[in-house]
mmCIF file of the N, C-alpha and C atoms, coordinates in Angstrom:
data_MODEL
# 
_entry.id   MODEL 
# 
loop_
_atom_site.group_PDB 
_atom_site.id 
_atom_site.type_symbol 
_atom_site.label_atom_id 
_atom_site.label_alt_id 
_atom_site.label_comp_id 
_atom_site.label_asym_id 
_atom_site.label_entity_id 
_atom_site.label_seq_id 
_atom_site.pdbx_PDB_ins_code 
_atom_site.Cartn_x 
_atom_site.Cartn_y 
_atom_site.Cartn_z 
_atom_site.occupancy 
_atom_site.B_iso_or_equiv 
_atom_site.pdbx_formal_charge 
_atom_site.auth_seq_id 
_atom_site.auth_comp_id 
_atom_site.auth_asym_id 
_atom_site.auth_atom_id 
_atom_site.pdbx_PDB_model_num 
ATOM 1   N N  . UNK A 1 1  ? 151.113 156.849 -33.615 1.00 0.00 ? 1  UNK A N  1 
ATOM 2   C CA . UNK A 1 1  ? 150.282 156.768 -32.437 1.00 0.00 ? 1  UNK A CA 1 
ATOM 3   C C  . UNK A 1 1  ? 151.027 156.071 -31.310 1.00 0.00 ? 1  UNK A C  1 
ATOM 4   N N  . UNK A 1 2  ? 150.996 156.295 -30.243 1.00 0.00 ? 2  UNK A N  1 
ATOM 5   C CA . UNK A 1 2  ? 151.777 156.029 -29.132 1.00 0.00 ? 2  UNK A CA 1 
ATOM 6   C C  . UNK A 1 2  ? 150.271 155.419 -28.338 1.00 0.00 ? 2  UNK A C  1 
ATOM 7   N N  . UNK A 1 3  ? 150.783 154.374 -27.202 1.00 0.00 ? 3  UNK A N  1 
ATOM 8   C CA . UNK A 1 3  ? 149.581 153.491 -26.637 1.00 0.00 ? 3  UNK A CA 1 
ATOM 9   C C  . UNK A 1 3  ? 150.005 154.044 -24.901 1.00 0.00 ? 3  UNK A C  1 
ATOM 10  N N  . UNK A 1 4  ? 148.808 154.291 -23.862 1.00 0.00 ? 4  UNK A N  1 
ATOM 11  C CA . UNK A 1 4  ? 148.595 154.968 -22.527 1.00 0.00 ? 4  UNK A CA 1 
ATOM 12  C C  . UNK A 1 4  ? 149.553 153.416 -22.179 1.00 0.00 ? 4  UNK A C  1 
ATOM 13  N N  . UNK A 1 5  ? 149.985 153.922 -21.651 1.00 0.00 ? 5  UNK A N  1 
ATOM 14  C CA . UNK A 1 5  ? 151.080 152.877 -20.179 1.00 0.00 ? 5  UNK A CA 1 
ATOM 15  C C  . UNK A 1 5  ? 149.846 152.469 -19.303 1.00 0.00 ? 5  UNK A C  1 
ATOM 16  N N  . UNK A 1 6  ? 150.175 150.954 -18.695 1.00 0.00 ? 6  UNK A N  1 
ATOM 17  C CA . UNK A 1 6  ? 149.082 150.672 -17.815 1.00 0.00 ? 6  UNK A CA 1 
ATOM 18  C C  . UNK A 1 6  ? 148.936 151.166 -16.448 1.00 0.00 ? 6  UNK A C  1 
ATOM 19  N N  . UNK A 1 7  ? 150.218 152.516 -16.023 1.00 0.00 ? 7  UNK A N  1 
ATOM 20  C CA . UNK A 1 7  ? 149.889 153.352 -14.982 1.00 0.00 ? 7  UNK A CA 1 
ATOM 21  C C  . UNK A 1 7  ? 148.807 153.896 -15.835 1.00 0.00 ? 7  UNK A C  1 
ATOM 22  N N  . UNK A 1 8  ? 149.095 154.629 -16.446 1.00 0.00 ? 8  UNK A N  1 
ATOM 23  C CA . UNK A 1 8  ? 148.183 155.906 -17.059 1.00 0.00 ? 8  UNK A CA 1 
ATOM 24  C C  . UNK A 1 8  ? 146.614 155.117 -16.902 1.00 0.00 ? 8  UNK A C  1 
ATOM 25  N N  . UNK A 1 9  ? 146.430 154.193 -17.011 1.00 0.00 ? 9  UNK A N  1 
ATOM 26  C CA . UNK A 1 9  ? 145.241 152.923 -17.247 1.00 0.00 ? 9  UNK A CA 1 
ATOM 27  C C  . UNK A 1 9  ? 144.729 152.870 -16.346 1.00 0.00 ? 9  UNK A C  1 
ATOM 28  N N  . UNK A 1 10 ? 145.435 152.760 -15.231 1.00 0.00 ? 10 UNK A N  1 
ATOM 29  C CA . UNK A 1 10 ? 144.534 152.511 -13.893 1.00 0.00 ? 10 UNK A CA 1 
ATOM 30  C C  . UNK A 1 10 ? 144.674 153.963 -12.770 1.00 0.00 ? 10 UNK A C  1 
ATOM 31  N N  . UNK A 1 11 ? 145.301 155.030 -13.525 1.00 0.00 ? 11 UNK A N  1 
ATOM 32  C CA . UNK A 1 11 ? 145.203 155.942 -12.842 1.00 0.00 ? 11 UNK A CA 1 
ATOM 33  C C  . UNK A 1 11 ? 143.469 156.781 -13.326 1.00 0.00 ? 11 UNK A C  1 
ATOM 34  N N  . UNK A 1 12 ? 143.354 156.513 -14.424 1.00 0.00 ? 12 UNK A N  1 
ATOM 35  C CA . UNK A 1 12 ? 142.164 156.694 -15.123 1.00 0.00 ? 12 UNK A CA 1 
ATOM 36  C C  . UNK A 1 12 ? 140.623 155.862 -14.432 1.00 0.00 ? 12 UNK A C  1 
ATOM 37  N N  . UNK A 1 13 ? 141.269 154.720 -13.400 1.00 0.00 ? 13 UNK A N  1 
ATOM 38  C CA . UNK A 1 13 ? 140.168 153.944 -13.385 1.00 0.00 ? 13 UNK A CA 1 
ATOM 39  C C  . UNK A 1 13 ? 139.536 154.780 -12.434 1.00 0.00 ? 13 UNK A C  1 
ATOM 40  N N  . UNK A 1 14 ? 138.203 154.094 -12.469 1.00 0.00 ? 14 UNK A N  1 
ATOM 41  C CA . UNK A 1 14 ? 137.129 154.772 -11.350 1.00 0.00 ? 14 UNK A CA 1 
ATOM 42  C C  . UNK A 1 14 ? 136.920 154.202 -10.224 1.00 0.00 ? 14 UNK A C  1 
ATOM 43  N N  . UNK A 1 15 ? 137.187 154.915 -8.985  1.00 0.00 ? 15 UNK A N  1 
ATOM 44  C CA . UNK A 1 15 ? 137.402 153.953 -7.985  1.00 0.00 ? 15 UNK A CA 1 
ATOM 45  C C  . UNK A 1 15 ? 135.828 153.312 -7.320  1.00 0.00 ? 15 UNK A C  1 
ATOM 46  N N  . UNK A 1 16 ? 135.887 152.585 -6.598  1.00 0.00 ? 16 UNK A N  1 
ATOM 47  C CA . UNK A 1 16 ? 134.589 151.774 -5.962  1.00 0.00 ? 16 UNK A CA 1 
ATOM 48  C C  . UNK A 1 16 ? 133.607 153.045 -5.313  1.00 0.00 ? 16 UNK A C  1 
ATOM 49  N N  . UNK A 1 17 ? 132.596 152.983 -5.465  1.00 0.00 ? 17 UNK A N  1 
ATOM 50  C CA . UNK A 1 17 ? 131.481 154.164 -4.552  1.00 0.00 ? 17 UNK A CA 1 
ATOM 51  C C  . UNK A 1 17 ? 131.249 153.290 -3.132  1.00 0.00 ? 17 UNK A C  1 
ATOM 52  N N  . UNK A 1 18 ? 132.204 152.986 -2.742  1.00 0.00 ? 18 UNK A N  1 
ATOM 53  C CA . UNK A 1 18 ? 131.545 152.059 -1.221  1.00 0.00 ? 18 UNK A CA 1 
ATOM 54  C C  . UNK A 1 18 ? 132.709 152.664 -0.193  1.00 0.00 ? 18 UNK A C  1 
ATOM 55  N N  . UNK A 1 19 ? 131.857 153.040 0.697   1.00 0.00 ? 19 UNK A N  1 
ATOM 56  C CA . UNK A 1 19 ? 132.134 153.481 2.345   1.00 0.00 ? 19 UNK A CA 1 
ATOM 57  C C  . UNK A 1 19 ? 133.226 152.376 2.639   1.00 0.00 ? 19 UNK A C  1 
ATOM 58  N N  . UNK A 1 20 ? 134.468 153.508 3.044   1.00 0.00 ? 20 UNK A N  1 
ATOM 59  C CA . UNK A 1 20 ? 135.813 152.243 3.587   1.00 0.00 ? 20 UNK A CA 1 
ATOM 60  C C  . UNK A 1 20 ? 136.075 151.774 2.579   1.00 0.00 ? 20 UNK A C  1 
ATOM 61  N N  . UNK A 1 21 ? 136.698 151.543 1.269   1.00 0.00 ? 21 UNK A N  1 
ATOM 62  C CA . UNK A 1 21 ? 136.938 151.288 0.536   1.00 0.00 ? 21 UNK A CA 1 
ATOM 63  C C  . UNK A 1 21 ? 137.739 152.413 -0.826  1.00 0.00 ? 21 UNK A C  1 
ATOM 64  N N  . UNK A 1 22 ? 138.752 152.344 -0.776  1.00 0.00 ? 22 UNK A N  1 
ATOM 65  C CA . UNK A 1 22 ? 139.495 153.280 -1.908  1.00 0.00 ? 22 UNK A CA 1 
ATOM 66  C C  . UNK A 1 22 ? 139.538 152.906 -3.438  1.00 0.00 ? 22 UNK A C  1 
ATOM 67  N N  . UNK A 1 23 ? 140.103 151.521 -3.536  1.00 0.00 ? 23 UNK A N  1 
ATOM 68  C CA . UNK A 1 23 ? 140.579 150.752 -4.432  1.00 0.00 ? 23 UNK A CA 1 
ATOM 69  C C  . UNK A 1 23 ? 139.393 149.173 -4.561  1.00 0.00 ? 23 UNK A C  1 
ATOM 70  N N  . UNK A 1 24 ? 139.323 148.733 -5.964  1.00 0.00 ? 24 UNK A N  1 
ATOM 71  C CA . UNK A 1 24 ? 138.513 147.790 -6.416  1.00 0.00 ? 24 UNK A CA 1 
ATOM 72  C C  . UNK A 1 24 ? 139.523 146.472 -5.737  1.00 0.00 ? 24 UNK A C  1 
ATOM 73  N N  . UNK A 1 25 ? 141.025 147.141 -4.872  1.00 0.00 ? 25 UNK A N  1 
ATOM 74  C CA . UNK A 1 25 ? 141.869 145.254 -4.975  1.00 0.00 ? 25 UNK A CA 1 
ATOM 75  C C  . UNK A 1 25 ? 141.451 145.502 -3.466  1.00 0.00 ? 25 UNK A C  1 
ATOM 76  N N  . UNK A 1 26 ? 141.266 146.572 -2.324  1.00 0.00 ? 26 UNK A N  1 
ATOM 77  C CA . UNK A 1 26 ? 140.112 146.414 -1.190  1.00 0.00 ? 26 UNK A CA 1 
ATOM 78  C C  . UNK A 1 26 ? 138.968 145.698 -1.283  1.00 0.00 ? 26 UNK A C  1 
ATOM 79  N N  . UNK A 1 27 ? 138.169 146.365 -2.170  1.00 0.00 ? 27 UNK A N  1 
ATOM 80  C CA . UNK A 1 27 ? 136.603 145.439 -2.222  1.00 0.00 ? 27 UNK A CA 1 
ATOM 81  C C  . UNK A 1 27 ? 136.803 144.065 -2.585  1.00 0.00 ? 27 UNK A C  1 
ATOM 82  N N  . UNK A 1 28 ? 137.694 143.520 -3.818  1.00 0.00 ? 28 UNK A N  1 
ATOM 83  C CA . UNK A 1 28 ? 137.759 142.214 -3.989  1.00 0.00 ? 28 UNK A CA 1 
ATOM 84  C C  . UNK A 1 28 ? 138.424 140.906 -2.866  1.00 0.00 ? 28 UNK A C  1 
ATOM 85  N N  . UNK A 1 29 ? 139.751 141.763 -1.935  1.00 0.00 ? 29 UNK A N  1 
ATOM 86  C CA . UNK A 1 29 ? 139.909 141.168 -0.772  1.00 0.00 ? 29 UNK A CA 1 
ATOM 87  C C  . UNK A 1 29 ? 139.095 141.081 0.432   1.00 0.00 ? 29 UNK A C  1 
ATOM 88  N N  . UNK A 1 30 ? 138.042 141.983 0.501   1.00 0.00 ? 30 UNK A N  1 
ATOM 89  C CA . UNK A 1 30 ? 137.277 142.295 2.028   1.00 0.00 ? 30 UNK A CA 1 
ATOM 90  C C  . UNK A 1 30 ? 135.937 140.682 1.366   1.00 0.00 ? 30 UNK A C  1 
ATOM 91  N N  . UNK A 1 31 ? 135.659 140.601 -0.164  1.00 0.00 ? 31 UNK A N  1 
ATOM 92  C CA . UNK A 1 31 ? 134.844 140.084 -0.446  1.00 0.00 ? 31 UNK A CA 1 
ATOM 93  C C  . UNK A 1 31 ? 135.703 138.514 0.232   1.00 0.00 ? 31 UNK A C  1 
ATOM 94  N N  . UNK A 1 32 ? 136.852 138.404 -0.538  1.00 0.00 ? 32 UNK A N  1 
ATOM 95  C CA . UNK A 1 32 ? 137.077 137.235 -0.749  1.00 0.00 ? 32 UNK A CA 1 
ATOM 96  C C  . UNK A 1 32 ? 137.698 136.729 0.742   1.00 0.00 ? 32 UNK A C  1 
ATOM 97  N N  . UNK A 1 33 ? 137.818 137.577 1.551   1.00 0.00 ? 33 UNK A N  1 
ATOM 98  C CA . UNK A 1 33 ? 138.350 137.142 2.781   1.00 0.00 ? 33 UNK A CA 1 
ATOM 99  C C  . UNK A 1 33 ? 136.629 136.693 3.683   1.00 0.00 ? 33 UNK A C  1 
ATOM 100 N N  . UNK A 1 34 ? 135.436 137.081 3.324   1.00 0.00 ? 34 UNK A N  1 
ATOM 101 C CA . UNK A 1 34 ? 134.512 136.732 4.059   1.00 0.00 ? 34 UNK A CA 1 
ATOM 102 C C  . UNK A 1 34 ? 133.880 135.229 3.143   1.00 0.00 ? 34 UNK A C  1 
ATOM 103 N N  . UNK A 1 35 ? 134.752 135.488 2.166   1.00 0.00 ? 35 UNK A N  1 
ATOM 104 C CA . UNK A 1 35 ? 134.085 133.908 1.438   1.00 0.00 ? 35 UNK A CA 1 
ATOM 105 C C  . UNK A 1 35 ? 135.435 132.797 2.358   1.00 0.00 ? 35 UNK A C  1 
ATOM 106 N N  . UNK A 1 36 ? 136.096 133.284 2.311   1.00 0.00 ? 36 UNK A N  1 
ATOM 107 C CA . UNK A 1 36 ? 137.242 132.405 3.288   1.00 0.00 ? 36 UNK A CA 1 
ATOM 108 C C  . UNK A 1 36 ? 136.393 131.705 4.572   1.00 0.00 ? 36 UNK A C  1 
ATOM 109 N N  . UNK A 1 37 ? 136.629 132.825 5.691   1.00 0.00 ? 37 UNK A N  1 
ATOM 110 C CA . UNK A 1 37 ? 135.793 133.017 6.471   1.00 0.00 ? 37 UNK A CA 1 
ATOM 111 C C  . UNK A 1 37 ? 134.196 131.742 6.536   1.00 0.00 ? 37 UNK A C  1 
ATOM 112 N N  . UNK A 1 38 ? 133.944 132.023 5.464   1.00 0.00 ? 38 UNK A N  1 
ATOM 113 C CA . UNK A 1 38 ? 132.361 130.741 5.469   1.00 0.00 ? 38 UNK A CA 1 
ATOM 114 C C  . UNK A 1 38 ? 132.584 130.026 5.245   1.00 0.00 ? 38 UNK A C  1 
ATOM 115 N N  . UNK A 1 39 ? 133.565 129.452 4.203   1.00 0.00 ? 39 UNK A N  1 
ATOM 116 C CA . UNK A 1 39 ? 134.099 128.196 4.677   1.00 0.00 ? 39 UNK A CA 1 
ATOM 117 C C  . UNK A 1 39 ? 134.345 127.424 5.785   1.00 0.00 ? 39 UNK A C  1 
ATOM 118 N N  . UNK A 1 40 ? 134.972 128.387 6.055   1.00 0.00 ? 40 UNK A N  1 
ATOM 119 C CA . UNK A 1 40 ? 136.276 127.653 7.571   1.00 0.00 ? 40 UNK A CA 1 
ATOM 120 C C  . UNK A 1 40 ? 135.117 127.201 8.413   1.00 0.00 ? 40 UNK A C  1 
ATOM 121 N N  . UNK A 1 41 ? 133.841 128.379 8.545   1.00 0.00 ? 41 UNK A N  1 
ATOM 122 C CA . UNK A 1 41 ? 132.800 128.543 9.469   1.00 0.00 ? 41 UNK A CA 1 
ATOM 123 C C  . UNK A 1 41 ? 132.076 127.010 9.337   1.00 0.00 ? 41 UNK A C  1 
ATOM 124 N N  . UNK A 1 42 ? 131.659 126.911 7.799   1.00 0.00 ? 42 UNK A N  1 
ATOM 125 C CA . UNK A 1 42 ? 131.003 125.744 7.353   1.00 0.00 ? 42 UNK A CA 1 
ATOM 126 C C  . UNK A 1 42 ? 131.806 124.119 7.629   1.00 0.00 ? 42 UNK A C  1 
ATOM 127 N N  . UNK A 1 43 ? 133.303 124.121 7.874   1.00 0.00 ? 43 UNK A N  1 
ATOM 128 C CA . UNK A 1 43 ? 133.513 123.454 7.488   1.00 0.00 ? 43 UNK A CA 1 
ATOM 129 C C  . UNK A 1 43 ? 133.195 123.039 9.020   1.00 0.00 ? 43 UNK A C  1 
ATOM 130 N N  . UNK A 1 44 ? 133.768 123.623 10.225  1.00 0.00 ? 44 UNK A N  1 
ATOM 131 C CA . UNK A 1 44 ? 134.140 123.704 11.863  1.00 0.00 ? 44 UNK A CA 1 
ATOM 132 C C  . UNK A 1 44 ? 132.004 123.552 12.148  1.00 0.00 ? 44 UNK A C  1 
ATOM 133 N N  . UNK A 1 45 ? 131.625 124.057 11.627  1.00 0.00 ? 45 UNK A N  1 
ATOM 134 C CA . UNK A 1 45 ? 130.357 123.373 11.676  1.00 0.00 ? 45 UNK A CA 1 
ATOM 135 C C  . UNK A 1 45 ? 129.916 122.248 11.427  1.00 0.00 ? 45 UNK A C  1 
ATOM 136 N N  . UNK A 1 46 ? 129.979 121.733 10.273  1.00 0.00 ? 46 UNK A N  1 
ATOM 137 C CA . UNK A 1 46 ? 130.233 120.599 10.080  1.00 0.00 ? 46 UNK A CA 1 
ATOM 138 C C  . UNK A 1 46 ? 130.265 119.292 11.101  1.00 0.00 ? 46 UNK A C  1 
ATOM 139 N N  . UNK A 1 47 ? 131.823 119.814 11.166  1.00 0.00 ? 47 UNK A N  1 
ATOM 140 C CA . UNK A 1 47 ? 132.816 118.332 12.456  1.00 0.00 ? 47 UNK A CA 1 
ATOM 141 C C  . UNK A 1 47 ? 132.276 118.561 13.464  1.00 0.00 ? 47 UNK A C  1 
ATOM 142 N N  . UNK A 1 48 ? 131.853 119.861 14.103  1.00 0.00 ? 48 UNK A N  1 
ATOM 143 C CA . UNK A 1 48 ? 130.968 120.090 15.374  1.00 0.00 ? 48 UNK A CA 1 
ATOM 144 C C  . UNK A 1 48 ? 129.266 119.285 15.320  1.00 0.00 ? 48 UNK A C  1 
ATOM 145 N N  . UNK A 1 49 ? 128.870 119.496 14.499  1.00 0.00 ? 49 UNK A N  1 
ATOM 146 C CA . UNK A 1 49 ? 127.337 119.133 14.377  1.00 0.00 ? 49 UNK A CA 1 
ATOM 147 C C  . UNK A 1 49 ? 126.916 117.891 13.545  1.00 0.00 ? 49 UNK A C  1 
ATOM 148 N N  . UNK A 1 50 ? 127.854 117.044 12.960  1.00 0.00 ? 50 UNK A N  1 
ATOM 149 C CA . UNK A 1 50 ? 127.746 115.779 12.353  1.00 0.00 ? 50 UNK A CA 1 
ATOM 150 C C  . UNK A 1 50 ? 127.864 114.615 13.548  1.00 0.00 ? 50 UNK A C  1 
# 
């Protein structure tokens, strides 16, 4: 028995059903760049409003 290569693996994967989006490492950066984003927001709020 011979084992699928991890091209073969992720050529198999199923990509995301979301508008603008091709790939699951898009959706996980667009996510994680707006969790960035609320931070920075939260933090500049913060020093502004304390």
């Amino acid at each position: 028995m011979t084992r699928a290569s991890r091209t073969d693996e992720r050529a198999e994967a199923e990509p995301p059903d979301l508008p603008g989006f091709r790939t699951w490492r898009g959706v996980y950066l667009f996510v994680f760049g707006w969790f960035v984003l609320v931070v920075v927001l939260l933090t500049v709020f913060t020093a502004t409003f304390s």
